[in-house]
C-alpha positions as CSV (number, residue, x, y, z in Angstrom):
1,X,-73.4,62.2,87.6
2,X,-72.3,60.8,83.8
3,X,-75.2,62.1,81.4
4,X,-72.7,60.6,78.8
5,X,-74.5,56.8,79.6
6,X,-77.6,58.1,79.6
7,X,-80.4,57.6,76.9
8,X,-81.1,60.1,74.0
9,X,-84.3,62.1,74.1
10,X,-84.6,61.3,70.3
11,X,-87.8,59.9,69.7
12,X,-89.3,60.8,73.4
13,X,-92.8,62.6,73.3
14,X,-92.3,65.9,75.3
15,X,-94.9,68.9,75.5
16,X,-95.0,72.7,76.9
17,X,-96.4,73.4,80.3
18,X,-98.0,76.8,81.2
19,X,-98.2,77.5,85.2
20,X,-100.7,79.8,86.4
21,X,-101.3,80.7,89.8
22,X,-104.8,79.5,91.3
23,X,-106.1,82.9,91.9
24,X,-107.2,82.7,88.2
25,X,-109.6,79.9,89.7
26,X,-113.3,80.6,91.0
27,X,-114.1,78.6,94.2
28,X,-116.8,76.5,92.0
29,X,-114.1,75.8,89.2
30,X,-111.5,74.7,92.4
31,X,-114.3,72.5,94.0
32,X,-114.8,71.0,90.2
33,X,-111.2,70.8,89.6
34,X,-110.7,68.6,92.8
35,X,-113.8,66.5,91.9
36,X,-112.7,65.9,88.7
37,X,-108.9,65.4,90.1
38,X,-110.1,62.7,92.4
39,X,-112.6,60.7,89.7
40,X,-110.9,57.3,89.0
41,X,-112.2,57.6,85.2
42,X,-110.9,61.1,84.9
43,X,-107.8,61.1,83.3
44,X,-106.9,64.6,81.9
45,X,-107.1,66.3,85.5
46,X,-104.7,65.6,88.8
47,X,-105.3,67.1,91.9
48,X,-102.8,67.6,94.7
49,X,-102.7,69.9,97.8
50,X,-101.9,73.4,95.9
51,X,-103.4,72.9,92.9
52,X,-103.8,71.3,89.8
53,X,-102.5,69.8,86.3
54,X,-105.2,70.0,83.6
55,X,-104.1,67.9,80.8
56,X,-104.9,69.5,77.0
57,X,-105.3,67.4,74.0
58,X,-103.8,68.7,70.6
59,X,-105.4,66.3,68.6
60,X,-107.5,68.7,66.4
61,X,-110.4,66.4,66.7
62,X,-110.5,65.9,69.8
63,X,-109.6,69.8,70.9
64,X,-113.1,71.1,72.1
65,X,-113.1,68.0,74.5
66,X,-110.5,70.3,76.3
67,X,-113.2,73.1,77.4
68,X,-114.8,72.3,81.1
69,X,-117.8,71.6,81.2
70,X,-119.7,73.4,84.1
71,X,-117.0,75.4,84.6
72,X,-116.6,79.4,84.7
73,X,-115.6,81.2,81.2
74,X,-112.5,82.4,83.4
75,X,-111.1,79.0,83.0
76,X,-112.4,77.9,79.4
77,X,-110.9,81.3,78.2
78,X,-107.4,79.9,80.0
79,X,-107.5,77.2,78.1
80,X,-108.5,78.6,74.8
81,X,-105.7,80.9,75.6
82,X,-103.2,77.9,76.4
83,X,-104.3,75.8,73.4
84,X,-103.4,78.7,71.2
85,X,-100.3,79.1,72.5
86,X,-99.5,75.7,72.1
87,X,-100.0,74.3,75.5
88,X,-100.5,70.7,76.1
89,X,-100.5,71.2,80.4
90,X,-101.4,73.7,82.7
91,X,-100.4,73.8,86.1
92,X,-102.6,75.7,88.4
93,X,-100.3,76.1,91.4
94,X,-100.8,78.2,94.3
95,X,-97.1,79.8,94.2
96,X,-97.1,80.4,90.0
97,X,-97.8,83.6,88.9
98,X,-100.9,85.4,87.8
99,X,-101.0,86.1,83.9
100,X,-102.2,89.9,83.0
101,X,-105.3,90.3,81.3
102,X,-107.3,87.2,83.3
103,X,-108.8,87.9,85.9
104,X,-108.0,86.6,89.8
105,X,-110.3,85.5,92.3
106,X,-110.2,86.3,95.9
107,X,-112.1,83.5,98.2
């Protein structure tokens, strides 16, 4: 394949992407997850067989609209984690990797 024809990505919005396996899920926050994955109006959550992509906003005023609501601290602790690290996706993925120092769940 010629990449020499193809576009620049000058210009193109890219962000960073954590993936964390889903034993850092509790059952309640997978059955929320897939709830919220599979609202129409929902738009920062996807749900798909293994897992999940949980979209972050880094727009500072919106960045507490990023915390689930409902949700276990195990999960809002992930994302205060992944915000601070810059994250603007995590991937919740059945086959990622657990991160030390959250914990897994086992249902």
């Amino acid at each position: 394949m010629n990449t020499q024809s193809m576009p620049s990505m000058e210009g193109v919005e890219t962000y960073k992407v954590a993936a964390l396996c889903t034993a850092h899920l509790t059952e309640k926050d997978s059955e929320l997850l897939k709830i919220a994955g599979d609202d129409p109006d929902e738009n920062m959550v996807m749900s798909r067989e293994y897992g999940f992509f949980i979209k972050l906003y880094s727009d500072e005023a919106a960045v507490n609209d990023n915390y689930r609501h409902g949700h276990s601290e195990a999960i809002n602790n992930i994302i205060a984690w992944a915000l601070a690290h810059g994250v603007e996706l995590i991937e919740f993925d059945r086959d990622a990797g657990c991160v030390d120092g959250f914990p897994t769940f086992d249902w």
